[in-house]
Every structure is written in structure tokens, then in C-alpha cells.
C-alpha positions as a LaTeX table, in Angstrom:
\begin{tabular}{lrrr}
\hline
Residue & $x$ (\AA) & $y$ (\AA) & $z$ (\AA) \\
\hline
Unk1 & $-1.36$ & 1.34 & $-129.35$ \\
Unk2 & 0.85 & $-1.12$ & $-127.50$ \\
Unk3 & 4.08 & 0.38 & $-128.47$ \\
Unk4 & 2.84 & 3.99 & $-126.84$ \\
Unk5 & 1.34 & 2.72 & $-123.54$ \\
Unk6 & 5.09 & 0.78 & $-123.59$ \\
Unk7 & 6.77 & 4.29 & $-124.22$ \\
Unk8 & 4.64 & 6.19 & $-122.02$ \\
Unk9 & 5.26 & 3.40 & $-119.21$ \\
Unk10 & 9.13 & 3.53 & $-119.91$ \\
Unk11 & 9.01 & 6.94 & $-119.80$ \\
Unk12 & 7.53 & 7.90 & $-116.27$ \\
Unk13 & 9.91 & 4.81 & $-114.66$ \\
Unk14 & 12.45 & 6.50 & $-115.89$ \\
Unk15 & 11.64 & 10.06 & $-114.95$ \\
Unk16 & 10.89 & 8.19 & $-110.87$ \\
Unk17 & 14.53 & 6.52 & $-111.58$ \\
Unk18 & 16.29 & 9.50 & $-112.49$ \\
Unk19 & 14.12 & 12.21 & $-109.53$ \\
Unk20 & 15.10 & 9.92 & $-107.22$ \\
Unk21 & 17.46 & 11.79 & $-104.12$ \\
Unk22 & 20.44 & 10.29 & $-103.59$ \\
Unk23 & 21.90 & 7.29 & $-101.40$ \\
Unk24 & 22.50 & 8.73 & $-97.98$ \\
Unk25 & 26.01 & 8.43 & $-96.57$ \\
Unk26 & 26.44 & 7.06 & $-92.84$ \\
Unk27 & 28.46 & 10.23 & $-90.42$ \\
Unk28 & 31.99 & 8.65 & $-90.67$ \\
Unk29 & 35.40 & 9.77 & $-89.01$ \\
Unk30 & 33.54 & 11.82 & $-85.83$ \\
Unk31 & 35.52 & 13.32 & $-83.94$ \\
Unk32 & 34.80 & 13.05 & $-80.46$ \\
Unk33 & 38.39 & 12.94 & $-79.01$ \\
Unk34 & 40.63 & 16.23 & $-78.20$ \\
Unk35 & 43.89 & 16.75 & $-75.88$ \\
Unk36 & 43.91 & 20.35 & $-75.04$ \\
Unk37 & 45.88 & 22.49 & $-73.47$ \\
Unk38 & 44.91 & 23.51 & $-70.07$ \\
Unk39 & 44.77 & 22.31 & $-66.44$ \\
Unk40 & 42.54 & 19.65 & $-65.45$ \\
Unk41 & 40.77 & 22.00 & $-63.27$ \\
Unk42 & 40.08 & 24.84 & $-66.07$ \\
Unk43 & 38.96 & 22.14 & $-68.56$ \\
Unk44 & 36.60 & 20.43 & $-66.19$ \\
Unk45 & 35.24 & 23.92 & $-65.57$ \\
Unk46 & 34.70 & 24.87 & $-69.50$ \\
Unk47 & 32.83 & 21.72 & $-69.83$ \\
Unk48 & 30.66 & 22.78 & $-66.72$ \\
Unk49 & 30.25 & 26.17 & $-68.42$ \\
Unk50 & 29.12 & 24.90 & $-71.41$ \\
Unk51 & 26.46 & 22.87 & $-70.58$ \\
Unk52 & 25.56 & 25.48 & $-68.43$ \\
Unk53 & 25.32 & 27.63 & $-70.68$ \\
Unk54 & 23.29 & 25.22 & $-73.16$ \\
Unk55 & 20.89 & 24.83 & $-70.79$ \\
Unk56 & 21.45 & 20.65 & $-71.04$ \\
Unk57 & 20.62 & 18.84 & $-67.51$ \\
Unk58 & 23.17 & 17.30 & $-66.16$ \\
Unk59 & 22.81 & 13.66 & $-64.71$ \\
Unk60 & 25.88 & 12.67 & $-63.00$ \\
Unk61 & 28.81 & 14.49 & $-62.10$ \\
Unk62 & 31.83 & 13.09 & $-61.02$ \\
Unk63 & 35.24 & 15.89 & $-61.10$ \\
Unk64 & 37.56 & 13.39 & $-59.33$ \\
Unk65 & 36.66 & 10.77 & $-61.81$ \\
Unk66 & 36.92 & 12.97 & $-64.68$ \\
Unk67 & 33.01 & 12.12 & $-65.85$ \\
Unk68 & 30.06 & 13.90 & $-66.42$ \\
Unk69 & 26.85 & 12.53 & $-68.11$ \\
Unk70 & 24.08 & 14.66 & $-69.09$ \\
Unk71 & 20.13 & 13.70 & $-68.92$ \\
Unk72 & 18.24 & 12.86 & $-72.39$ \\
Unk73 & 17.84 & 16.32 & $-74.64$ \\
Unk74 & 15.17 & 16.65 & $-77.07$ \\
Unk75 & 15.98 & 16.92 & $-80.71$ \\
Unk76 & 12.85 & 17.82 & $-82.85$ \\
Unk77 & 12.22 & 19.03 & $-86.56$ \\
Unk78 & 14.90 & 20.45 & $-88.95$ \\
Unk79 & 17.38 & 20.45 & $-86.11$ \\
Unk80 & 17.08 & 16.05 & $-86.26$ \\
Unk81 & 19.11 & 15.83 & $-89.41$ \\
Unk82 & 21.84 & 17.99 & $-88.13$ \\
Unk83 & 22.42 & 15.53 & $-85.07$ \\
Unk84 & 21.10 & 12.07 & $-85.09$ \\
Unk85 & 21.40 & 9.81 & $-88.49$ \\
Unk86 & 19.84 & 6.64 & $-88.63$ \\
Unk87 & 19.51 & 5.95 & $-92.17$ \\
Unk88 & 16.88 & 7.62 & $-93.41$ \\
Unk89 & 15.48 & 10.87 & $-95.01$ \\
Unk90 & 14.83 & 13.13 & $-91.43$ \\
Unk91 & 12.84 & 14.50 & $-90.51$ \\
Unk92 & 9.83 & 12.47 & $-91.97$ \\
Unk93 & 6.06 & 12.01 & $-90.63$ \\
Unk94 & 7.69 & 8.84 & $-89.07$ \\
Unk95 & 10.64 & 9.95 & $-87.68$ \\
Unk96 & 10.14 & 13.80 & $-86.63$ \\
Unk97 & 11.97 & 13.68 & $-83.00$ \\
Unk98 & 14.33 & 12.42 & $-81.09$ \\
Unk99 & 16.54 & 12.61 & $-78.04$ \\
Unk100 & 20.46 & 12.56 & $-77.31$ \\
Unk101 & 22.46 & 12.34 & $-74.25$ \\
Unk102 & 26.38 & 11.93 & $-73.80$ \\
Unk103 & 28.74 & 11.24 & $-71.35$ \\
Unk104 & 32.22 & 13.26 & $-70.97$ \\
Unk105 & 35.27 & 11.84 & $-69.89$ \\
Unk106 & 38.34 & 13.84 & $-68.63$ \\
Unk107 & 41.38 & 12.98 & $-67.90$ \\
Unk108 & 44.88 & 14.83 & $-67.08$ \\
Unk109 & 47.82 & 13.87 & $-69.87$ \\
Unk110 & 50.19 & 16.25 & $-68.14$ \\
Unk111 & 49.94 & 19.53 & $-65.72$ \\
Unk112 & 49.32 & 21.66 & $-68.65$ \\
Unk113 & 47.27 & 18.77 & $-71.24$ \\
Unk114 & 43.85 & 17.71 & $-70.82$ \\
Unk115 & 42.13 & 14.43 & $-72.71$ \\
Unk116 & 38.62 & 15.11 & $-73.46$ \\
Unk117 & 36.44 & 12.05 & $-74.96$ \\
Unk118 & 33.20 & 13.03 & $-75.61$ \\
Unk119 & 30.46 & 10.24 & $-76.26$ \\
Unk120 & 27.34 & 10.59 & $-77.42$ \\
Unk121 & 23.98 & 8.14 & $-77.26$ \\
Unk122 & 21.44 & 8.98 & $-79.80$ \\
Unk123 & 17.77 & 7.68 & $-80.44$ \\
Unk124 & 15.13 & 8.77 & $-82.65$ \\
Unk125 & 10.95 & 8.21 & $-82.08$ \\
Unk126 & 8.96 & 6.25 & $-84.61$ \\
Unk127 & 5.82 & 7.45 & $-84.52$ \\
Unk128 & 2.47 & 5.74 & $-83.67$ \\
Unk129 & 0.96 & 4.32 & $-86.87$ \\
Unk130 & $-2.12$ & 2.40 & $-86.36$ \\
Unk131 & $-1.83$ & $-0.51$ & $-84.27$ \\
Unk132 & 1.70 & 0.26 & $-83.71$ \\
Unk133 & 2.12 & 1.97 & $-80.87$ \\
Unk134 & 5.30 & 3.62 & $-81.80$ \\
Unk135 & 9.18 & 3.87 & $-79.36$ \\
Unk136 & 12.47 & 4.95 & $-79.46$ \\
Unk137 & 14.86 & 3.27 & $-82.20$ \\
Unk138 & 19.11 & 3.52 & $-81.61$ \\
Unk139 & 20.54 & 5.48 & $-84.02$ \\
Unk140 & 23.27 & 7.51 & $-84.55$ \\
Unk141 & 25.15 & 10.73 & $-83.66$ \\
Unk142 & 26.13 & 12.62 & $-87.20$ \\
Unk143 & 29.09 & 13.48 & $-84.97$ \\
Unk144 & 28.10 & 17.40 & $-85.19$ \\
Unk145 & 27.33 & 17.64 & $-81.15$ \\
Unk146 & 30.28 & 16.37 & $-80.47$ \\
Unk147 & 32.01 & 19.13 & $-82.74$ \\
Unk148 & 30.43 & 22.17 & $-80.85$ \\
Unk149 & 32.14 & 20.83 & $-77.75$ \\
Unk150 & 35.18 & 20.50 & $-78.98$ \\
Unk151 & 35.59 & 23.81 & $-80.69$ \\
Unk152 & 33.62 & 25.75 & $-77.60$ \\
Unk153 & 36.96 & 23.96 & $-75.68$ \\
Unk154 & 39.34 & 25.11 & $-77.98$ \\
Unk155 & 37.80 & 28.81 & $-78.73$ \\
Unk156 & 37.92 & 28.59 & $-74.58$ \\
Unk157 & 41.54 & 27.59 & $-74.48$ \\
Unk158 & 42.59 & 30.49 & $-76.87$ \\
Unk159 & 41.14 & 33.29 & $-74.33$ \\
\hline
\end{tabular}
């Protein structure tokens, strides 16, 4: 009776070991850096278009300085995993929401090449669990916001 409880035992830990998902891999190599060609001028203003046209509040504005930096954005649901990473499974009862801002540098390489440097500050909300009362954690930006940017810049450029 001893040696079938022991198989029986073995045999659901290894059916939890083997349905278990696998590790998850940390965003690495993002992108957030592009030279493009185009004046200063008509760069600055695709960047103003686009968060226009994404409907993402803009903080702080600065053409002559080359920097813009938008206000937070919410990131709930589904959407989460695409754009913030922070380790674990998302979304989750825990983690189900969370918020992203970035700030956009610009800066002139020539009269017809642009530097763009996008960077992007990501946290995610722990929700309240009993006495905790639950905040924003730092994570991390799966490096897929910046990516839109830079190809809604370069489909721009091609026009």
C-alpha cells in the first residue's frame, strides 16, 4: 500500500513539474534609438502628430530643446503584457494595470538627419490584498511602445 501512495505521489509531482509554463525571458535589445531622415522641423512635427493622434497627454514640450514628455497613460488587461514586463505572468489578479509615460528627445545630426531617443518609464499596480493597501511597483518597458514610434517615424519619412 506504501509503494502505490509513493507512485501515485510521484506521479502528480511530476505531472505539476512537467505542466508547468515556462521561465519568462526579460525584453532585451529595445530599440528605442533611430536617426532618420528628415529636417528637424518635420520630425519634431511627426512626433507631435503622433501623439496627437494617440490621444496620449502631453506634459512638457520643449521644440528648441528637442524634448517632449508625455503625462502617465493607463495600461490595463491583455494590453499589460504587450508593454510593461516586470517578471511575472501579466496580467494576474495582482497585477492587472498599469501606467507608462516617456520622454522624447530630438536632436538635429545634419540638415537632412534627425536623432530620435525615445525613453520610456513603466510601472505596474499591485493590488490591495488585505491589510496591504496595494501601489505602484517599477517595472519595465517590453520595448514594444517604443517600436510603434519608431516605425510610425519611418512609415512618415517614406511619404
Amino acid at each position: 500500500m506504501k509503494t502505490a501512495v509513493s507512485i501515485i505521489s510521484l506521479f502528480i509531482a511530476m505531472l505539476f513539474v512537467s505542466c508547468a509554463p515556462p521561465p519568462l525571458q526579460e525584453p532585451a535589445g529595445i530599440k528605442n534609438e533611430i536617426i532618420v531622415d528628415g529636417t528637424y522641423d518635420e520630425i519634431w512635427e511627426n512626433i507631435i502628430s503622433y501623439f496627437s493622434q494617440a490621444m496620449i497627454p502631453v506634459k512638457n514640450i520643449e521644440k528648441s530643446s528637442g524634448f517632449l514628455e508625455t503625462d502617465f497613460m493607463s495600461v490595463d488587461g491583455n494590453i499589460l503584457a504587450g508593454y510593461i514586463w516586470n517578471g511575472k505572468r501579466l496580467p494576474s489578479l495582482l497585477y492587472n494595470r498599469g501606467r507608462m509615460r516617456c520622454n522624447v528627445f530630438v536632436k538635429m545630426i545634419s540638415p537632412q538627419k534627425t536623432s530620435v531617443r525615445i525613453n520610456t518609464y513603466t510601472e505596474i499596480y499591485r493590488e490591495r490584498v488585505l491589510d496591504d493597501p496595494g501601489d505602484y511597483e517599477t517595472a519595465k518597458s517590453t520595448g514594444k511602445y517604443e517600436s510603434h514610434l519608431i516605425e510610425y517615424l519611418i512609415s512618415k519619412n517614406k511619404q
